[in-house]
Legacy VTK file of the C-alpha trace (Angstrom):
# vtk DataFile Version 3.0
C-alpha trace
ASCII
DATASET POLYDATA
POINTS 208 float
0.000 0.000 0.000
2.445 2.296 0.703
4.942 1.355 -2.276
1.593 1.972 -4.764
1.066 5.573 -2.552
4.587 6.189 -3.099
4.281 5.951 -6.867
1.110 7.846 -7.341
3.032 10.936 -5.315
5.709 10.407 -8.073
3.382 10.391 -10.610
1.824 13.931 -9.874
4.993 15.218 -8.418
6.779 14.767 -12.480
4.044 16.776 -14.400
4.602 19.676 -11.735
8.145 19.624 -11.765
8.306 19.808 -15.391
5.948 22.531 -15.268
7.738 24.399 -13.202
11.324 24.043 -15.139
9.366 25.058 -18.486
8.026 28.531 -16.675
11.000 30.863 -16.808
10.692 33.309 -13.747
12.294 37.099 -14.091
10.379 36.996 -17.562
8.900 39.917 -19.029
6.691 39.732 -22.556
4.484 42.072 -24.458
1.611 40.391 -26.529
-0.999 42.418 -28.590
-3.719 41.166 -29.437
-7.017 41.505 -31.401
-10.402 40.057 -31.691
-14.394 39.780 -31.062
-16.732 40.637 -28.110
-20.135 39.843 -27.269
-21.696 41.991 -25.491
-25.064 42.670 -23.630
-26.253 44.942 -20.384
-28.499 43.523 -17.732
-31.542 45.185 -16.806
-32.666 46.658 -20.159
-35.756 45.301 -20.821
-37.764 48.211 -22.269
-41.833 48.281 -22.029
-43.230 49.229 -25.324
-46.846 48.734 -24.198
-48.418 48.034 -20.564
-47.900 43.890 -21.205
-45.031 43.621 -23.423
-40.989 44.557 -23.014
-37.951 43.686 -25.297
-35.086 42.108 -23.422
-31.562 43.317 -24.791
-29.296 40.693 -27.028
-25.882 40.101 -27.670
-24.298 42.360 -30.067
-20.635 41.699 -31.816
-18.505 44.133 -31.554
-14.080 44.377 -32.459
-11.576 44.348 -28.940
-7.906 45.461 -29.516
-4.952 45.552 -27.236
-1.653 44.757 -25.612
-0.720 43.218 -22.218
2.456 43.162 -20.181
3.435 40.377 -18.363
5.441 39.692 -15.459
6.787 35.805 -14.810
7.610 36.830 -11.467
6.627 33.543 -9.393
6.458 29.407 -10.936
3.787 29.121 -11.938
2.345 32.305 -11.677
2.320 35.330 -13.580
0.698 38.839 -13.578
-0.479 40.747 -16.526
-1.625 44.166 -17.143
-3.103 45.352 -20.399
-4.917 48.230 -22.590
-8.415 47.747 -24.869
-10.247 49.426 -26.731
-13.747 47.800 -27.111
-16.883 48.273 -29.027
-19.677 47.202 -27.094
-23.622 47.156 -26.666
-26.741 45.378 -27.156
-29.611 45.873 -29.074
-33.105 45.128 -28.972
-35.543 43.948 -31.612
-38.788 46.123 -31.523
-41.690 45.285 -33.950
-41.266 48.333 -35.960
-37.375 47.464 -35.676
-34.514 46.856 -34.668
-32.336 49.318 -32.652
-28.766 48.939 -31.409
-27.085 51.248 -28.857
-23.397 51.132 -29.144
-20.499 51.606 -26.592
-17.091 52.480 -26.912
-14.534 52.053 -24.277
-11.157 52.095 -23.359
-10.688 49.357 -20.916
-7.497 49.167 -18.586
-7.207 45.208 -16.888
-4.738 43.545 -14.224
-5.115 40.035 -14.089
-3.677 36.798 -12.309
-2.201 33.892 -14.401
-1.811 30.678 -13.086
-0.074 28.530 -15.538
-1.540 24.978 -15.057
0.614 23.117 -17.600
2.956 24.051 -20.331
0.782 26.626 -22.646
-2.432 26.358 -20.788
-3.428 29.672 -18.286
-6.349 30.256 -16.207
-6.485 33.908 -14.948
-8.590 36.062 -13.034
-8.558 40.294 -11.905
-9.942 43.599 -12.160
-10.722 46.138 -15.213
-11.880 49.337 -15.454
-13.484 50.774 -18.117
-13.887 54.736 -19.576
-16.810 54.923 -21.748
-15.744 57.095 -25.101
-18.440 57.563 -26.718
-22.144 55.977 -26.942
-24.721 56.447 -29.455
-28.168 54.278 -30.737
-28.800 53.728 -34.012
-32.627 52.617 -35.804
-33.494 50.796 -38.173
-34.584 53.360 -40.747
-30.242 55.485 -40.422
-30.868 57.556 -38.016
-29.065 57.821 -35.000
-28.910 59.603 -31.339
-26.073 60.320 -28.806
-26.622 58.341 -25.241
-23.863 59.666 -23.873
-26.195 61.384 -20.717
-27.320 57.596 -19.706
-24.652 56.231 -18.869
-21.645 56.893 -15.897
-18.742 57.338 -17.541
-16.758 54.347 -14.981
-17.582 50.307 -15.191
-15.664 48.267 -12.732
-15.922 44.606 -13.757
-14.371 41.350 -13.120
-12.405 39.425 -15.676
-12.185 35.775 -15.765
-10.869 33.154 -18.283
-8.234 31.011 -19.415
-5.787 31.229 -22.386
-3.933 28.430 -24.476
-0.580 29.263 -26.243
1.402 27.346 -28.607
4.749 28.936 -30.158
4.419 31.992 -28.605
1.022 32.154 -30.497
-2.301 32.926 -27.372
-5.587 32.260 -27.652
-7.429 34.188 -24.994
-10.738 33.848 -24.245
-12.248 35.772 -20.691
-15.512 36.786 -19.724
-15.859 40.225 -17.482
-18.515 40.580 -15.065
-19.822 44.130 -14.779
-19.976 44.922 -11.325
-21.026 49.056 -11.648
-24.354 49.687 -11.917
-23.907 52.528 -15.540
-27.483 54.392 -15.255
-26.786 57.911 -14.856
-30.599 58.972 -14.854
-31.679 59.531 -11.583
-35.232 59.305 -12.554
-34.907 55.602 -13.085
-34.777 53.348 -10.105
-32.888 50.741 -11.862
-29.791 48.583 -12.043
-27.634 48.646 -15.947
-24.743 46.395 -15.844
-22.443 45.440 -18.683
-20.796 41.465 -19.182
-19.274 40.932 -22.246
-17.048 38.127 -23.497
-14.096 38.259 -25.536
-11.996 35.633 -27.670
-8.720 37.333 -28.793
-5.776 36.120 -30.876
-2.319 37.492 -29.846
1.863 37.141 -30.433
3.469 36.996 -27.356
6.875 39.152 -27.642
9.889 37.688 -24.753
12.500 39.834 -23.213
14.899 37.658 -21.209
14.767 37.204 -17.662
17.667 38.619 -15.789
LINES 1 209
208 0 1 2 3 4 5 6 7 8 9 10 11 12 13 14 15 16 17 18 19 20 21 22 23 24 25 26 27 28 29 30 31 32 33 34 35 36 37 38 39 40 41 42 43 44 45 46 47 48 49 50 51 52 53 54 55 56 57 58 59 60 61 62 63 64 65 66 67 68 69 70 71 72 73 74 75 76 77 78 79 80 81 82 83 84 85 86 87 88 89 90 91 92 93 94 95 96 97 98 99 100 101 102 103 104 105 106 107 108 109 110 111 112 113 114 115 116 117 118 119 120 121 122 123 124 125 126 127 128 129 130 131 132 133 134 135 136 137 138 139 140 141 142 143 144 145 146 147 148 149 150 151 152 153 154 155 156 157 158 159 160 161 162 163 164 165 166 167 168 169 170 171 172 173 174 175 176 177 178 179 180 181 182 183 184 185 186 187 188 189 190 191 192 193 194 195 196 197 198 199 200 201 202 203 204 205 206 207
């Protein structure tokens, strides 16, 4: 019994260990990166009669960056990046469809831990500074929202990245945690979650 405990310790203890001599501590690395979002906002639904509401969907939008990355610890490391993001939702009224679109400039810290050679799960903190907003109908036209919404979104990011040859696929979901209606008239609760899939070429400066 304990010969066959013995070898089951050894048999978790060699993926670790070769885990940890692949992840190169002291490492610094720059990765841009670019790809899609989708995107909705939680509570809303809008009431086009006294019975019936639209509930917001999922609208695509383009996410582009760079993060900086810190191996500082095996097998953890700490990242902090830059985005710009087009977000929203839309909703689907009878006469129409109308979309309300969100810009940001998103600025993220997040926790890597490196579970085997390539393959990341990660976890932190973003803040967002809306840029612009506008809606825009079915029939051209289009409006400026900018006076509904704080200009601030705190939200959680979580996800987990793959990378092979320096090439990372990236795929995290953020968790809006700010509530964004600025109209004090409304006794209600907007918060963003969007999820993003982004393709990136990580960029190594030697550890020292």
């Amino acid at each position: 019994m304990k010969r066959t405990l013995f070898a089951m310790l050894l048999g978790m203890a060699a993926p670790l260990a070769a885990l940890a001599q692949s992840q190169e501590t002291g490492r610094w690395s720059v990765t841009p990166r670019v790809g899609i979002n989708s995107s909705t906002m939680s509570g809303q639904e809008i009431y086009y009669t006294l019975d019936d509401a639209v509930r917001p969907k999922r609208r695509i939008g383009l996410v582009a960056g760079a993060e900086v990355s810190y191996h500082y610890m095996r097998p953890l490391s700490t990242a902090v990046g830059i985005w710009y993001s087009q977000e929203g939702f839309r909703h689907d009224f009878p006469e129409g469809e109308k979309k309300s679109h969100l810009n940001l400039l998103n600025f993220s810290a997040v926790e890597n831990f490196h579970v085997t050679e390539g393959l990341a799960v990660k976890a932190g903190l973003q803040l967002g500074c809306l840029l612009s907003s506008k809606s825009a109908l079915a029939d051209g036209s289009s409006q400026s929202e900018s006076k509904l919404y704080k200009k601030v979104n705190l939200s959680i990011p979580v996800g987990i990245s793959y990378e092979y040859r320096q090439v990372m696929l990236d795929l995290r979901y953020n968790i809006g945690l700010t509530n964004l209606c600025n109209v004090e008239l409304l006794d209600e609760t907007w918060r963003t979650n969007s999820l993003w899939l982004t393709l990136g070429y990580r960029f190594d400066f030697p550890a020292r």
